[in-house]
C-alpha positions in Angstrom: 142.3 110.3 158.7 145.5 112.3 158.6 145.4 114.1 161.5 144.2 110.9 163.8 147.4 108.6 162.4 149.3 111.6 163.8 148.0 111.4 167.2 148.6 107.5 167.9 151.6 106.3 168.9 153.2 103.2 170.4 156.0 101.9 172.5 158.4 99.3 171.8 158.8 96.4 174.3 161.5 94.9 175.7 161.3 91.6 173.2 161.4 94.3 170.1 157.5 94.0 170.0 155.1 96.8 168.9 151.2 96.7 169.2 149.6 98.9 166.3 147.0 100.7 167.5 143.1 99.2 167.3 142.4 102.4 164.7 144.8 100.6 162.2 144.1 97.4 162.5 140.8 98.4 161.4 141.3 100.5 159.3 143.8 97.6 157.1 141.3 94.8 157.9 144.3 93.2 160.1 143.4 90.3 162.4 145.4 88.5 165.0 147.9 86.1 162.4 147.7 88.4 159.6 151.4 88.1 158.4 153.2 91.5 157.7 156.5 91.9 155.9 158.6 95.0 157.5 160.8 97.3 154.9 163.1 99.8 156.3 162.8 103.1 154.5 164.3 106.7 154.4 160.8 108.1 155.9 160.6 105.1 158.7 159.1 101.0 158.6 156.9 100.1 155.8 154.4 97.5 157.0 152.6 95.4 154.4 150.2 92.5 154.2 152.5 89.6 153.2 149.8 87.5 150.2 148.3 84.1 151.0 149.3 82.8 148.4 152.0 83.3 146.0 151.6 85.4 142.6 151.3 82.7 139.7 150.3 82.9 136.1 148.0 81.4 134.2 150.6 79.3 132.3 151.5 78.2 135.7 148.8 76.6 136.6 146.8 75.8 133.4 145.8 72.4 133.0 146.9 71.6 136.7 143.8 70.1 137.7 142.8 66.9 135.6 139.5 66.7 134.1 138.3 63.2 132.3 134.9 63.6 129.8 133.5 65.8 127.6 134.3 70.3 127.9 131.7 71.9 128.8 130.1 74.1 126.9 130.4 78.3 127.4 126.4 77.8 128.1 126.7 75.0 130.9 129.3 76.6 132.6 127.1 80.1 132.5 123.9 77.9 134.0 127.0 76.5 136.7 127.9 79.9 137.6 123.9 80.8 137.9 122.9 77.3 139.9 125.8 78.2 142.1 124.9 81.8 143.1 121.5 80.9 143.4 122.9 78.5 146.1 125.3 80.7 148.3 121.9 83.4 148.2 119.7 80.8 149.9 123.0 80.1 152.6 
């Protein structure tokens, strides 16, 4: 894929805009509103995907949605898993 990334180029616009070529959009799985950040390196611009969401640990979050009754069991929440792939095969 080396020697086709060398071949494409683009042009900046007047508004500082660039379009990246169709080959590397697909090629990254970016759609229209994916969010990129933009790092300025010794070798040129680094594009990246910028993450939905924001890293967070588990301590972060444990315990953040309240649950009233009983645990479950390791052997309903197995049959839950189960019932729910089950489900999203028959979708």
């Amino acid at each position: 894929m080396a020697a086709v990334q060398d071949r494409l180029t683009t042009i900046v616009s007047t508004k500082g805009q660039v379009i990246l070529p169709k080959a590397i959009r697909d090629q990254r799985h970016w759609s229209a509103g994916t969010r990129l950040s933009v790092e300025d390196t010794p070798d040129g611009v680094l594009l990246k995907p910028v993450p939905i969401f924001a890293p967070a640990t588990i301590d972060a979050v444990f315990g953040s949605l309240a649950y009233a009754g009983k645990a479950k069991t390791i052997e309903e929440m197995d049959a839950a898993v189960v019932a729910e792939a089950k489900r999203r095969a028959r979708d």
